[in-house]
mmCIF file of the N, C-alpha and C atoms, coordinates in Angstrom:
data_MODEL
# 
_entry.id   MODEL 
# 
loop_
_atom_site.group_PDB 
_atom_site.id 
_atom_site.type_symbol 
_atom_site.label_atom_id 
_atom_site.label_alt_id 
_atom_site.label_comp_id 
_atom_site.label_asym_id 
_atom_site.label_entity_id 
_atom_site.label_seq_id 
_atom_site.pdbx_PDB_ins_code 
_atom_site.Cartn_x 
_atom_site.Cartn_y 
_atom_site.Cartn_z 
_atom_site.occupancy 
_atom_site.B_iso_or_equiv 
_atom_site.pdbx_formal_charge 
_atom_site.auth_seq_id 
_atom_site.auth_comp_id 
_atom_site.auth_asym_id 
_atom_site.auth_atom_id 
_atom_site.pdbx_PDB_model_num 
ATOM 1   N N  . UNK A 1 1  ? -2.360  -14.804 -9.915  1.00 0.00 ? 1  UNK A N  1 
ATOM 2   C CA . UNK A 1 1  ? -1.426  -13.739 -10.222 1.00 0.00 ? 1  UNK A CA 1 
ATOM 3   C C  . UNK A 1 1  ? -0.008  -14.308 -10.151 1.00 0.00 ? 1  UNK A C  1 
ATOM 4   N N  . UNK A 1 2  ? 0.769   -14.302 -11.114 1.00 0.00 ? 2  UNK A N  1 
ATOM 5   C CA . UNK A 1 2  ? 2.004   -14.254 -10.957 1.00 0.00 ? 2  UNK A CA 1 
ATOM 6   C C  . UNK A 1 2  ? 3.122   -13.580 -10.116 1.00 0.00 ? 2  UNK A C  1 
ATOM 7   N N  . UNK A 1 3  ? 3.679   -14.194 -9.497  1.00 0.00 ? 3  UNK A N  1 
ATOM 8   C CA . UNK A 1 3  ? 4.831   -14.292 -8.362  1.00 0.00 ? 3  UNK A CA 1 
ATOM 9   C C  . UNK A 1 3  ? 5.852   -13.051 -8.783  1.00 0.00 ? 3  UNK A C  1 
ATOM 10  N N  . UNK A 1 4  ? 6.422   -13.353 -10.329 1.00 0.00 ? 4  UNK A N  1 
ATOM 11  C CA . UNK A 1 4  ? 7.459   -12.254 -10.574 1.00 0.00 ? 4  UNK A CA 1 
ATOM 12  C C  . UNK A 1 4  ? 6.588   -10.919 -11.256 1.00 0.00 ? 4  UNK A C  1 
ATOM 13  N N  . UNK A 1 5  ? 5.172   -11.242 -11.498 1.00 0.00 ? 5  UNK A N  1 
ATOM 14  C CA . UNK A 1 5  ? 4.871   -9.999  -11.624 1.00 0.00 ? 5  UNK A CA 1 
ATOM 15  C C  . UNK A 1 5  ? 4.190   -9.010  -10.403 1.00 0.00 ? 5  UNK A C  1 
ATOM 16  N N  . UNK A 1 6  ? 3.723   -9.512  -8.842  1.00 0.00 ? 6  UNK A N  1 
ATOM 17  C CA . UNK A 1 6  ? 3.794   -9.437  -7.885  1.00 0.00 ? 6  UNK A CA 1 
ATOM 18  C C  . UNK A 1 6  ? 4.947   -8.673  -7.133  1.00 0.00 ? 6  UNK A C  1 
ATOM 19  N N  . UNK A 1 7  ? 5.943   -9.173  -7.896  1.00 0.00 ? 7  UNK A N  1 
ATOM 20  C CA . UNK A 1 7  ? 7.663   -9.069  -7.244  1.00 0.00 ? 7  UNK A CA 1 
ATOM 21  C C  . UNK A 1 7  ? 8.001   -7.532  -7.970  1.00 0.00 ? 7  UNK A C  1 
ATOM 22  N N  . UNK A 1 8  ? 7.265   -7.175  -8.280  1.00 0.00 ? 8  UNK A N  1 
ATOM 23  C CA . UNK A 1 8  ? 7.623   -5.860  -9.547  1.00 0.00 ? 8  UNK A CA 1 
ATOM 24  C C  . UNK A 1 8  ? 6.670   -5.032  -8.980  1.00 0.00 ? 8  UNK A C  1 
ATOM 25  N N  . UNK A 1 9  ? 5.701   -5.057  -8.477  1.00 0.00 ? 9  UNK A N  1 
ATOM 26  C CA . UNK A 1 9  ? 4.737   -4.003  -8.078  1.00 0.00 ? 9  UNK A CA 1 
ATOM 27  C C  . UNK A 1 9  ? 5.544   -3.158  -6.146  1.00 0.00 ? 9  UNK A C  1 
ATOM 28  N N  . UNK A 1 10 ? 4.811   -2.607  -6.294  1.00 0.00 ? 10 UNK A N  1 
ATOM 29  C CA . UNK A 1 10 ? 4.718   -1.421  -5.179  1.00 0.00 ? 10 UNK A CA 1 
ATOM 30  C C  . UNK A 1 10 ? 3.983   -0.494  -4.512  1.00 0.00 ? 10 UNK A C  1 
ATOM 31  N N  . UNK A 1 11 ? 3.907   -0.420  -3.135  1.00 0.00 ? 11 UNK A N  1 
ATOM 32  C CA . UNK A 1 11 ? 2.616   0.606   -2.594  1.00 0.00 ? 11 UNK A CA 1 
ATOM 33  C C  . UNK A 1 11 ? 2.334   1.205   -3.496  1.00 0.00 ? 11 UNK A C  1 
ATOM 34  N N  . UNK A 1 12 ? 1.162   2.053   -4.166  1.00 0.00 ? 12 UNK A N  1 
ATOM 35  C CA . UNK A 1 12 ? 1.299   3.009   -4.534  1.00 0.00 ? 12 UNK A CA 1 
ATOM 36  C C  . UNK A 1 12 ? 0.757   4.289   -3.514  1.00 0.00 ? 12 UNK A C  1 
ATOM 37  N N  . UNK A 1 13 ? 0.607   3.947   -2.215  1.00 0.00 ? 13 UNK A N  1 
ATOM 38  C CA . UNK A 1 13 ? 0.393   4.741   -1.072  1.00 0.00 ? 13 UNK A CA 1 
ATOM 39  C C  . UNK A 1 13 ? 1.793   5.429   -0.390  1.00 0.00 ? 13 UNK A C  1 
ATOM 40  N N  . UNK A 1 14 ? 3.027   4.143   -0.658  1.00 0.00 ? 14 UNK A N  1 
ATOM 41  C CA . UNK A 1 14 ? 4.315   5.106   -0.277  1.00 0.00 ? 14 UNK A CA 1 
ATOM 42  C C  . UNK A 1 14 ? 4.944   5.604   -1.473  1.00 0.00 ? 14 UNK A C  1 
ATOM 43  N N  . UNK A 1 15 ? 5.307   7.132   -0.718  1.00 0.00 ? 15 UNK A N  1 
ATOM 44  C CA . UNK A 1 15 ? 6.101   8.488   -2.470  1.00 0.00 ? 15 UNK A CA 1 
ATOM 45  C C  . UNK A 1 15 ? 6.933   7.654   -2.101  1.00 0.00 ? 15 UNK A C  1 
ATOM 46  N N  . UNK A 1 16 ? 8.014   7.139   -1.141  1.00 0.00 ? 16 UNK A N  1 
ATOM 47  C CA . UNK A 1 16 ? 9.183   6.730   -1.634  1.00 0.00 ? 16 UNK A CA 1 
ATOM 48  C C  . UNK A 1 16 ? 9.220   5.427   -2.704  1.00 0.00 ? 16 UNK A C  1 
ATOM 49  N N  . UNK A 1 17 ? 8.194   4.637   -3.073  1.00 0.00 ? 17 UNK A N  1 
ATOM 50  C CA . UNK A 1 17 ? 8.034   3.108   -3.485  1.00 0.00 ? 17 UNK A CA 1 
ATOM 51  C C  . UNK A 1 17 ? 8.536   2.028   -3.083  1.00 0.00 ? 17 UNK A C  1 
ATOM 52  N N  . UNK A 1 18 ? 9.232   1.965   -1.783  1.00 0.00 ? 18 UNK A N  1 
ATOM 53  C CA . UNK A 1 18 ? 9.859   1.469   -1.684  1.00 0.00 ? 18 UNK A CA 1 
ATOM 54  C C  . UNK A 1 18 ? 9.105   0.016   -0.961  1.00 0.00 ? 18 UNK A C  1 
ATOM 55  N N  . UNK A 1 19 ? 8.259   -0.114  -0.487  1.00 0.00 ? 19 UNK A N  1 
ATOM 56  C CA . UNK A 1 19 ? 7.305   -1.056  0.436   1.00 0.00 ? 19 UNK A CA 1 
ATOM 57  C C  . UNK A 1 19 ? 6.905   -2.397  -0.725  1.00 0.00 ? 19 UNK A C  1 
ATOM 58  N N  . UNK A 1 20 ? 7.390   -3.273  -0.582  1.00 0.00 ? 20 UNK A N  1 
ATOM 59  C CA . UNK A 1 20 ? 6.485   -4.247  -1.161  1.00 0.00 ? 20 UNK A CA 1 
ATOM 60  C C  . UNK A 1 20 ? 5.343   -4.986  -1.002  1.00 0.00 ? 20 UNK A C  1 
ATOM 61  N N  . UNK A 1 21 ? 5.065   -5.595  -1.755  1.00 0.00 ? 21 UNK A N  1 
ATOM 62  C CA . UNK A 1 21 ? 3.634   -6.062  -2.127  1.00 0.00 ? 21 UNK A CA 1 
ATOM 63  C C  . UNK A 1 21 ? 3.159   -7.745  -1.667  1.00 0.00 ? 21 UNK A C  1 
ATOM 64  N N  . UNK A 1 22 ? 2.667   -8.174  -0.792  1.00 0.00 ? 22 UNK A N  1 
ATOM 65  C CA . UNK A 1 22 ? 2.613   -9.372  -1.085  1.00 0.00 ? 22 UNK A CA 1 
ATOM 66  C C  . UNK A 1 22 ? 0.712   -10.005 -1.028  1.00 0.00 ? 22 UNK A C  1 
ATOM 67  N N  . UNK A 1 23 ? 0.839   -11.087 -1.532  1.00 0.00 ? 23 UNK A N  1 
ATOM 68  C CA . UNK A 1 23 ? -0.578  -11.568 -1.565  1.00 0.00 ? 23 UNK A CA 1 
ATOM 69  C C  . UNK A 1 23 ? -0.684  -12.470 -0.237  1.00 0.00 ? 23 UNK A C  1 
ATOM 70  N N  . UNK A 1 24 ? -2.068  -12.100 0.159   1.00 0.00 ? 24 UNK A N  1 
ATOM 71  C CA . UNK A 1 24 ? -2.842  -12.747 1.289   1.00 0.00 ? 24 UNK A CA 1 
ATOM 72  C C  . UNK A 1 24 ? -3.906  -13.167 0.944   1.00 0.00 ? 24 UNK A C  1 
ATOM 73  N N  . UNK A 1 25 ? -4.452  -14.492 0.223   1.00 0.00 ? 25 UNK A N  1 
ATOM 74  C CA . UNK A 1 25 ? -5.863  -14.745 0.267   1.00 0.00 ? 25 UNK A CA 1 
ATOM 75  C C  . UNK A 1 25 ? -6.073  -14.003 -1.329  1.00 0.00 ? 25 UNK A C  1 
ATOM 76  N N  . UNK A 1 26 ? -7.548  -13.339 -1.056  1.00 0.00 ? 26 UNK A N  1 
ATOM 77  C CA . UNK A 1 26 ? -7.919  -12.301 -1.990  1.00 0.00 ? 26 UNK A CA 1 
ATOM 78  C C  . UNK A 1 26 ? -7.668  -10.922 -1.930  1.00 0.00 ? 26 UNK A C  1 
ATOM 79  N N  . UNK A 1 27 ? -6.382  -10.936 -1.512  1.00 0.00 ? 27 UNK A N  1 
ATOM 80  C CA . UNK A 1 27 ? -6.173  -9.057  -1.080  1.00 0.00 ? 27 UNK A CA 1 
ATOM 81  C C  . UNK A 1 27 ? -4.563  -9.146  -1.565  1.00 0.00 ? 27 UNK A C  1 
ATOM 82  N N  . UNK A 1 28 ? -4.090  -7.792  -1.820  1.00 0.00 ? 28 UNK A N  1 
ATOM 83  C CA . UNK A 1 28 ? -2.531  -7.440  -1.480  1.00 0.00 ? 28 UNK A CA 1 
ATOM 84  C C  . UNK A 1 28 ? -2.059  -6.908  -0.287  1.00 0.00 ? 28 UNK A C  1 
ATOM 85  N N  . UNK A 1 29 ? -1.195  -7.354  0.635   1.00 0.00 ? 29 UNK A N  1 
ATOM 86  C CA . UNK A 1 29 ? -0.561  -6.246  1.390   1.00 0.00 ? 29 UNK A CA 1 
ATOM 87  C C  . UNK A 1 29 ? 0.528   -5.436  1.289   1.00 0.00 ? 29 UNK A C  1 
ATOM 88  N N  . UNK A 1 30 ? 0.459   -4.290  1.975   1.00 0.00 ? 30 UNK A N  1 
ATOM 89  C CA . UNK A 1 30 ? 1.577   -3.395  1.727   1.00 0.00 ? 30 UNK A CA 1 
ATOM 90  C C  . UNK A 1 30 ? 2.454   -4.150  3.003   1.00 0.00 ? 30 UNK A C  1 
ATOM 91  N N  . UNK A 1 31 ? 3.802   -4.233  2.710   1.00 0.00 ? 31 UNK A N  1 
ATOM 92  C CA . UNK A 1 31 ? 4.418   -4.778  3.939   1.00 0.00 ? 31 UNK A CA 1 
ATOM 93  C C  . UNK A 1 31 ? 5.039   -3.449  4.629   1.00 0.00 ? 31 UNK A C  1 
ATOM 94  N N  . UNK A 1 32 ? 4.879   -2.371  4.616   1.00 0.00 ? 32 UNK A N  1 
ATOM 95  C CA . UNK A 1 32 ? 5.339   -1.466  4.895   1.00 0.00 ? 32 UNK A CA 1 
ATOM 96  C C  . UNK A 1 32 ? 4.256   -0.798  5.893   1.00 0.00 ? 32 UNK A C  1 
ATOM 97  N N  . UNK A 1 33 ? 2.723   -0.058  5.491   1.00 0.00 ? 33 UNK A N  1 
ATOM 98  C CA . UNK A 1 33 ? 2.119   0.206   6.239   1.00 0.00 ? 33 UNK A CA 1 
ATOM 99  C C  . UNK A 1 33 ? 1.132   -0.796  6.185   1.00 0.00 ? 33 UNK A C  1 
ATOM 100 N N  . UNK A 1 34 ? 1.082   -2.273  5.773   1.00 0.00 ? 34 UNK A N  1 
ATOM 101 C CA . UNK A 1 34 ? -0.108  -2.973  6.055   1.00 0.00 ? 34 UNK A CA 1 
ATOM 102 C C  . UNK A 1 34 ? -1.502  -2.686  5.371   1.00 0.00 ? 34 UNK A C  1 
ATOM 103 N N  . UNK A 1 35 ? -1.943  -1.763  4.660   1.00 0.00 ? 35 UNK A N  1 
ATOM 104 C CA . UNK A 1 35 ? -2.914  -1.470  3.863   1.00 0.00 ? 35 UNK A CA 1 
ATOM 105 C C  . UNK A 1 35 ? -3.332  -2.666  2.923   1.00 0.00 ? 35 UNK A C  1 
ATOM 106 N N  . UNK A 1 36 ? -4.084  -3.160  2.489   1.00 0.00 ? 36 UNK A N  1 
ATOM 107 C CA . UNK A 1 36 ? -4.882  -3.987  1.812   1.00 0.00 ? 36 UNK A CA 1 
ATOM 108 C C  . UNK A 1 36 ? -5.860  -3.819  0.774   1.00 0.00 ? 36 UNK A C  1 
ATOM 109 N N  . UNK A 1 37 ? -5.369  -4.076  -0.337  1.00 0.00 ? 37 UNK A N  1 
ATOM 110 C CA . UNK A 1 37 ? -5.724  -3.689  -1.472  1.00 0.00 ? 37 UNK A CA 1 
ATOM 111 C C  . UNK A 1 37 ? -6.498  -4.924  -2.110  1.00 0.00 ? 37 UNK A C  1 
ATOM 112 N N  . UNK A 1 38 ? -7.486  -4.836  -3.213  1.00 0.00 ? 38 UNK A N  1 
ATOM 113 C CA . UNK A 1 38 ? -8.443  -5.944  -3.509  1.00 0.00 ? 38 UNK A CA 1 
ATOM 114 C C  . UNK A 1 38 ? -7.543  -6.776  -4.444  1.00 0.00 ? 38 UNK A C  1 
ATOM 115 N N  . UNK A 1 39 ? -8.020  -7.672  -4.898  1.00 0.00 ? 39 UNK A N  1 
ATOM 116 C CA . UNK A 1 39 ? -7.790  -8.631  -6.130  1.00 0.00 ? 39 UNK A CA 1 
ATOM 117 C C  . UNK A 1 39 ? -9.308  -9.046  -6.938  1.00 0.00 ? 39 UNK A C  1 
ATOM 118 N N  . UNK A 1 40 ? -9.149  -8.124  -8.323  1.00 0.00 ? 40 UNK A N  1 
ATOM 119 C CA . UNK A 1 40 ? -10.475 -8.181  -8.548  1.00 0.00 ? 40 UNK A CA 1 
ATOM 120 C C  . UNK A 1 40 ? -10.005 -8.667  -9.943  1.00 0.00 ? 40 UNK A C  1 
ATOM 121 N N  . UNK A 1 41 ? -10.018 -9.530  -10.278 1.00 0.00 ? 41 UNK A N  1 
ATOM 122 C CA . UNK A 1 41 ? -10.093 -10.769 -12.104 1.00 0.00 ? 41 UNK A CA 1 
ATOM 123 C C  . UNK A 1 41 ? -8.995  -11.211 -11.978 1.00 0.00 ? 41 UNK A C  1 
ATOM 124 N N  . UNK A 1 42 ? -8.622  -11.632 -10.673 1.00 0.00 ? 42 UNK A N  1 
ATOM 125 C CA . UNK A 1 42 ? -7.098  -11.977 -11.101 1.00 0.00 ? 42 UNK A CA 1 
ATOM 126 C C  . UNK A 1 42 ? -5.904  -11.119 -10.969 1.00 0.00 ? 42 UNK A C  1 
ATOM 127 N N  . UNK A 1 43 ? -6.698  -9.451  -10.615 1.00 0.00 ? 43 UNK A N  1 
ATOM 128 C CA . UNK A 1 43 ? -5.553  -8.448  -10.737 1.00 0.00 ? 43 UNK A CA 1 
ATOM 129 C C  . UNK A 1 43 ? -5.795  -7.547  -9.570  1.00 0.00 ? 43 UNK A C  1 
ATOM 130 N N  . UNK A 1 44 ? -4.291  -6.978  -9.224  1.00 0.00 ? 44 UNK A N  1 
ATOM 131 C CA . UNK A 1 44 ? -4.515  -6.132  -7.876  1.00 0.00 ? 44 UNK A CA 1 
ATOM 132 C C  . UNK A 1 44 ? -5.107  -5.059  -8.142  1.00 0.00 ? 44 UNK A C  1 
ATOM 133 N N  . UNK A 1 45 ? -5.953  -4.046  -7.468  1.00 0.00 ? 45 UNK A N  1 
ATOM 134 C CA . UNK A 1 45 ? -6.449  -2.974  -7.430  1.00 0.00 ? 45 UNK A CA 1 
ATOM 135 C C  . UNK A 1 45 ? -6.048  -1.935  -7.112  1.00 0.00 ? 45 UNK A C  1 
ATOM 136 N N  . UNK A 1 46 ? -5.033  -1.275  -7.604  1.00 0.00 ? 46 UNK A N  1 
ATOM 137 C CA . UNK A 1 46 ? -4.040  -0.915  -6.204  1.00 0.00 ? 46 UNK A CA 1 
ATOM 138 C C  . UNK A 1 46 ? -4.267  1.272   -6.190  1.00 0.00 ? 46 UNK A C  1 
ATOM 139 N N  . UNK A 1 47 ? -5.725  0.738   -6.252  1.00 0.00 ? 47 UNK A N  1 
ATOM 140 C CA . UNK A 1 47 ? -6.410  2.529   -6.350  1.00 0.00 ? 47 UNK A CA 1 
ATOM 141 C C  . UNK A 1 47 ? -6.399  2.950   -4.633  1.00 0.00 ? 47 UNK A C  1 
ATOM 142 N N  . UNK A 1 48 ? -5.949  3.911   -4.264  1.00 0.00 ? 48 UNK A N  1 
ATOM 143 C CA . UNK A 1 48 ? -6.305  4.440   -2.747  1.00 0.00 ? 48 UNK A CA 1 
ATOM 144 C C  . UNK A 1 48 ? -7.395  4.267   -2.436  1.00 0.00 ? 48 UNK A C  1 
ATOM 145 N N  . UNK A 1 49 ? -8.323  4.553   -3.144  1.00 0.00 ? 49 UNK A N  1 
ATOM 146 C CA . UNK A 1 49 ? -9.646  4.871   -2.764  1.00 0.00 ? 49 UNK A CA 1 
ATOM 147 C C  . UNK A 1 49 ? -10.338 3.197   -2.858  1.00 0.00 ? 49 UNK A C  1 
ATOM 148 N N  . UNK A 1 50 ? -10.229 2.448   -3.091  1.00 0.00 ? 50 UNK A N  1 
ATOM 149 C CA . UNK A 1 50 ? -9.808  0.929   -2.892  1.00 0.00 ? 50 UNK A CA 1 
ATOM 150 C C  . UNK A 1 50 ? -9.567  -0.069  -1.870  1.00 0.00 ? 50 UNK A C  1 
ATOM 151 N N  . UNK A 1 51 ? -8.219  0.726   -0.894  1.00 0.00 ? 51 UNK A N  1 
ATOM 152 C CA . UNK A 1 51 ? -7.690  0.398   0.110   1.00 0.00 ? 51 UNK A CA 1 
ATOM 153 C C  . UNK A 1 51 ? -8.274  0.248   1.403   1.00 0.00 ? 51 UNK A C  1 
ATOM 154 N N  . UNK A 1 52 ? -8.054  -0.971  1.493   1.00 0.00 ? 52 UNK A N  1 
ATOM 155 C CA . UNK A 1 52 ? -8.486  -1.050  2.950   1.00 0.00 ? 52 UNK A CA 1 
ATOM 156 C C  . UNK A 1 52 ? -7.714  -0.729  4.314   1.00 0.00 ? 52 UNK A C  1 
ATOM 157 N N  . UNK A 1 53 ? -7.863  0.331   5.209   1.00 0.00 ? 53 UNK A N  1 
ATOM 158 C CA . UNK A 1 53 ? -7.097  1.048   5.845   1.00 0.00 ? 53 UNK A CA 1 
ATOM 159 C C  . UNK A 1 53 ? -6.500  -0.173  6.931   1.00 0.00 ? 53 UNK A C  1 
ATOM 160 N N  . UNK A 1 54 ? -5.904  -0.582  8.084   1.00 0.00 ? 54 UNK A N  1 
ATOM 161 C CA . UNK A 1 54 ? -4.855  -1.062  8.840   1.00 0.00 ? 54 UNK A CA 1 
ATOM 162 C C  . UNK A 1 54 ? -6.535  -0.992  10.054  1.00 0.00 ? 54 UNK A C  1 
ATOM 163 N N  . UNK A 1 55 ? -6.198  -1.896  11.151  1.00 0.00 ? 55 UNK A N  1 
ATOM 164 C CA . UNK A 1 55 ? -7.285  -1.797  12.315  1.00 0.00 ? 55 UNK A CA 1 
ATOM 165 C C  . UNK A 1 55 ? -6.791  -0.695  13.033  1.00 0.00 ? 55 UNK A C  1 
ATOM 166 N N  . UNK A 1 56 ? -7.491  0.516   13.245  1.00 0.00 ? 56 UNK A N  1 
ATOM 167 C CA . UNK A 1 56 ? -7.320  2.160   13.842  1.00 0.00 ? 56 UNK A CA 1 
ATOM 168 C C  . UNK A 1 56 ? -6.598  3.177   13.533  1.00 0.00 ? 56 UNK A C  1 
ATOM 169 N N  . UNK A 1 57 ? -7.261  2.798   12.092  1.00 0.00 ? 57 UNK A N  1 
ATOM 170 C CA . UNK A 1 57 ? -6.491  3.897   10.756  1.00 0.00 ? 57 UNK A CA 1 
ATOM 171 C C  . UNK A 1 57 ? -7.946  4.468   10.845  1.00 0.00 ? 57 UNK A C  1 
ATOM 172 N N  . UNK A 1 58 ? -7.876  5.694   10.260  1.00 0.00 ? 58 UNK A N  1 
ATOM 173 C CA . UNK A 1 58 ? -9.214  5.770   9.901   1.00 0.00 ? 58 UNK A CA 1 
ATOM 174 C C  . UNK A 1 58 ? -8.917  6.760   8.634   1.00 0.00 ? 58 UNK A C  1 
ATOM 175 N N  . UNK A 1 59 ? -7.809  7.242   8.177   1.00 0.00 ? 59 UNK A N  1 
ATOM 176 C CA . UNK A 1 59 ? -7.502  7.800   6.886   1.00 0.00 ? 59 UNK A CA 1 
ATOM 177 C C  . UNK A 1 59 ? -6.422  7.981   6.551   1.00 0.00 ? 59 UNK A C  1 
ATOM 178 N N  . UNK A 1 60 ? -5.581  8.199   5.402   1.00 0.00 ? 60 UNK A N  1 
ATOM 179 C CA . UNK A 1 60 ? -5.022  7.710   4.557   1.00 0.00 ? 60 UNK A CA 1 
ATOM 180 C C  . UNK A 1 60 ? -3.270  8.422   5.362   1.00 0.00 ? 60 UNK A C  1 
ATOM 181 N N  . UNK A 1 61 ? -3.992  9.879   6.068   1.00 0.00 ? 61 UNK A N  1 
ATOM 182 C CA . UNK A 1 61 ? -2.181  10.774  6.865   1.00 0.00 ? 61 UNK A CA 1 
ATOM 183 C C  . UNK A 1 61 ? -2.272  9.843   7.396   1.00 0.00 ? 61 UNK A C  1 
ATOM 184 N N  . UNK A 1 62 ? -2.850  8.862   8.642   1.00 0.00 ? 62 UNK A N  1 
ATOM 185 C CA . UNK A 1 62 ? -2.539  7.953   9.170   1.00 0.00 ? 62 UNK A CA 1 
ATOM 186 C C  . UNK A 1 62 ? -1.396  7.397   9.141   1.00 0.00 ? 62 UNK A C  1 
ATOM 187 N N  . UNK A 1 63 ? -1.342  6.801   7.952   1.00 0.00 ? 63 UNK A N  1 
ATOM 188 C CA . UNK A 1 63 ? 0.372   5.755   7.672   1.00 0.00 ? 63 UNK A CA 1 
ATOM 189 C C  . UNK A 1 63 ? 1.462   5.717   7.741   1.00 0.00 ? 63 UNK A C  1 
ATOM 190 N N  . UNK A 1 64 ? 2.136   5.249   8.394   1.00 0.00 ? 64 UNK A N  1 
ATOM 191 C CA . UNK A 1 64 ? 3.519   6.011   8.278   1.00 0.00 ? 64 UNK A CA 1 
ATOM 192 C C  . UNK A 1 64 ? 4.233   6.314   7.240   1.00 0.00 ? 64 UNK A C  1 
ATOM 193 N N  . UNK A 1 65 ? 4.107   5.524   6.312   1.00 0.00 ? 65 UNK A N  1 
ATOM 194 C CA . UNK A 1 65 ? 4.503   6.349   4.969   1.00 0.00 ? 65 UNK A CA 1 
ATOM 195 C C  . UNK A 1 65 ? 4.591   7.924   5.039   1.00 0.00 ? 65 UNK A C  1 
ATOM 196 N N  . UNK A 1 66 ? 3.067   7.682   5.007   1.00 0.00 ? 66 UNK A N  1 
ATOM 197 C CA . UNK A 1 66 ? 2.475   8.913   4.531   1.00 0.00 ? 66 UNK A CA 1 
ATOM 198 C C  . UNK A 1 66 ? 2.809   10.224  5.471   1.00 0.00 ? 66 UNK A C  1 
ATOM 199 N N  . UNK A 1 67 ? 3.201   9.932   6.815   1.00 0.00 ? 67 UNK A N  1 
ATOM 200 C CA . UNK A 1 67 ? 3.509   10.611  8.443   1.00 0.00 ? 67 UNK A CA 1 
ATOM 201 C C  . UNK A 1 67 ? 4.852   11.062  7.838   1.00 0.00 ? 67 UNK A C  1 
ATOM 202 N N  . UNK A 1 68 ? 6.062   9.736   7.367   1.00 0.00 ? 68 UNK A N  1 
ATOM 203 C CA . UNK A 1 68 ? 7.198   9.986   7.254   1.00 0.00 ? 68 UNK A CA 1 
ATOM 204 C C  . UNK A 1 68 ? 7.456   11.651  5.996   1.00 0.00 ? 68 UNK A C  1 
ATOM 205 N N  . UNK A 1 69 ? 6.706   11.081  4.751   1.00 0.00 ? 69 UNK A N  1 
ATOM 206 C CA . UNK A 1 69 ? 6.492   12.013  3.769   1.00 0.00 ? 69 UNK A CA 1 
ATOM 207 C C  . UNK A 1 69 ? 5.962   13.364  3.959   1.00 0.00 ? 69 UNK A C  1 
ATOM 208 N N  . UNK A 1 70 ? 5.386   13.528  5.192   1.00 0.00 ? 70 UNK A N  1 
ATOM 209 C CA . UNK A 1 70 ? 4.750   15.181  5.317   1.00 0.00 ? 70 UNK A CA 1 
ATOM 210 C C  . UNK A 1 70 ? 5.977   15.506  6.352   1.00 0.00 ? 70 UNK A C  1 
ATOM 211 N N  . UNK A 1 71 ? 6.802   14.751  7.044   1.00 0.00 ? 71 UNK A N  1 
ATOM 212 C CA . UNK A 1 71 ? 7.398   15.348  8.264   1.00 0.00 ? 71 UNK A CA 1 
ATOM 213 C C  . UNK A 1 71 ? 9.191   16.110  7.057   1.00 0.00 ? 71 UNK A C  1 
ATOM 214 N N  . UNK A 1 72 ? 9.431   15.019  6.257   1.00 0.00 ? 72 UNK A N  1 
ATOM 215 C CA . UNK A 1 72 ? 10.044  15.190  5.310   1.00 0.00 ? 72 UNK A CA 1 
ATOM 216 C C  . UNK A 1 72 ? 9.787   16.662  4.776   1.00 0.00 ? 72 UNK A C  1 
ATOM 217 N N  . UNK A 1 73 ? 8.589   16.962  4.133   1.00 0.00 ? 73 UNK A N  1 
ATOM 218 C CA . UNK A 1 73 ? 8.012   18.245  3.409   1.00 0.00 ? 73 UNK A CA 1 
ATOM 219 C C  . UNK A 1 73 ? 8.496   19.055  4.157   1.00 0.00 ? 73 UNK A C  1 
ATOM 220 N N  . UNK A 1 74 ? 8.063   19.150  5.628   1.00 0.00 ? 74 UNK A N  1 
ATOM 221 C CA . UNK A 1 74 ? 8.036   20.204  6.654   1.00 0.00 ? 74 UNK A CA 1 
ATOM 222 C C  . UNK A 1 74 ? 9.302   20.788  6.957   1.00 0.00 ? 74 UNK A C  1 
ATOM 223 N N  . UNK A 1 75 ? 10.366  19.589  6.900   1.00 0.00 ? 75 UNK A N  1 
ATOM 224 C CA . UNK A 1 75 ? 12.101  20.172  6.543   1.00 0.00 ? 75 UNK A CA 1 
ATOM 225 C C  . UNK A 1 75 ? 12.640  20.653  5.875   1.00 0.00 ? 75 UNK A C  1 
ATOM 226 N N  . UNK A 1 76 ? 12.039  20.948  4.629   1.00 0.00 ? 76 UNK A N  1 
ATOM 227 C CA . UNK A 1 76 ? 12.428  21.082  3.414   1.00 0.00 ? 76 UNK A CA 1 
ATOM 228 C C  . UNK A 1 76 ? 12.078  22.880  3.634   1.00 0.00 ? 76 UNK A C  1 
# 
């Protein structure tokens, strides 16, 4: 996989997008909540349902992303 096209992607687990992406091995990480996404032909997978959750995640409100984004809602 290419580096600057790597450099262009984004969680698609955080609404803000702001978390980048980097490669480990055969996986992506989110550097933001750590989630781990596949690399399947060469290309990231980057479906939720995909994701491999963080060690004592066990679903997806878990993340802080995702914590930050509902506490956000709740102000609104």
């Amino acid at each position: 996989m290419d580096e600057a096209f790597l450099a262009q992607l984004r969680c698609p687990l955080d609404p803000e997008r702001q978390a980048n992406l980097v490669r480990e091995e055969q996986q992506i990480r989110c550097t933001g909540c750590h989630v781990h996404f596949p690399v399947k032909q060469g290309l990231p997978v980057l479906v939720p349902d995909e994701a491999e959750l963080p060690v004592g995640m066990r679903e997806l409100s878990q993340l802080p992303c995702q914590r930050r984004a509902n506490r956000r809602k709740s102000l609104n």
